[in-house]
C-alpha positions in Angstrom: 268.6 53.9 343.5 270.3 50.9 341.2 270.3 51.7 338.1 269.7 49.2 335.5 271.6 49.6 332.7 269.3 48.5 330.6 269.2 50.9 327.2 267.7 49.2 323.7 264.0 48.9 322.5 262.8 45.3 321.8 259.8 42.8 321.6 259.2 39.8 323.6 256.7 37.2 322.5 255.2 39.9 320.2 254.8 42.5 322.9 256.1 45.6 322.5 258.3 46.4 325.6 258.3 50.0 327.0 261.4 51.8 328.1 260.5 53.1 331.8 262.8 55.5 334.2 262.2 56.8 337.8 263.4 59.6 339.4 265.6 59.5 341.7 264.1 62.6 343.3 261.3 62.3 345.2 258.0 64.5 345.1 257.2 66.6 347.9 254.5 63.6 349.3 257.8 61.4 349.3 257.1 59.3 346.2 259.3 58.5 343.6 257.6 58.7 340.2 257.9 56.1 337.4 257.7 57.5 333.9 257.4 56.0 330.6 260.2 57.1 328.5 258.8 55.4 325.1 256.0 57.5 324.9 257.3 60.4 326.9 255.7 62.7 329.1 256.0 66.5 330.0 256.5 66.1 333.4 259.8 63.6 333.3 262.4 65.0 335.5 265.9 66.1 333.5 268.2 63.2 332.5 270.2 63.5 335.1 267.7 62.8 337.5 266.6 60.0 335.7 267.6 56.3 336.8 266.8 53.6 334.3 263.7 51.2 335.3 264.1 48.6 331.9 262.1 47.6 329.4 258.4 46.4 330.4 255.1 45.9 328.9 253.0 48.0 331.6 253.8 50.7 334.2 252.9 47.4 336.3 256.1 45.7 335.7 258.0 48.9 336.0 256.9 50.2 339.3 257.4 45.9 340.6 260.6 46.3 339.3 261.4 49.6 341.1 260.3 48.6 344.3 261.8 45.3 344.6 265.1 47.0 343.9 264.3 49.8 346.2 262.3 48.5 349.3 263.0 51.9 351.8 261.9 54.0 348.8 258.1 55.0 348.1 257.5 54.1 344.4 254.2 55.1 342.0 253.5 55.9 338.6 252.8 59.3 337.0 249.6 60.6 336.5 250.2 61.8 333.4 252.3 58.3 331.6 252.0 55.8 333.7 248.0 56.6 335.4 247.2 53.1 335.7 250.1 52.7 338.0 249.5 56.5 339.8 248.1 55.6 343.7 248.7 59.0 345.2 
């Protein structure tokens, strides 16, 4: 997976932008999940497992992002942090 590089917190027009990694493991159904890193969640994978998705108001942009840069890979968001982004 390319990793962004991408690694400070900051606004745009007023919106608070979201730090979001994916890891670069898939699940067992084949997916590789997108968490949100700014809020955190109890199910993201160890650091070094983690590949660096940017900074992004939604899950939405995130999981774009993701996929765009990985077009082989099956992408989706956590149920847990990123639900409104979770399809399977």
């Amino acid at each position: 997976m390319k990793e962004l590089g991408v690694d400070s917190f900051f606004h745009i027009k007023g919106k608070q932008m979201q730090k979001f990694i994916v890891n670069k493991n898939a699940q067992n159904n084949g997916d590789h999940e997108v968490h949100n890193a700014t809020t955190g969640c109890t199910y993201m994978p160890n650091s070094e497992n983690q590949v660096e998705a940017g900074f992004h108001s939604t899950c939405a942009g995130a999981v774009a992002e993701v996929k765009r840069n990985n077009p082989t890979h099956r992408i989706n968001g956590c149920y847990y942090c990123c639900n409104a982004c979770h399809t399977s």
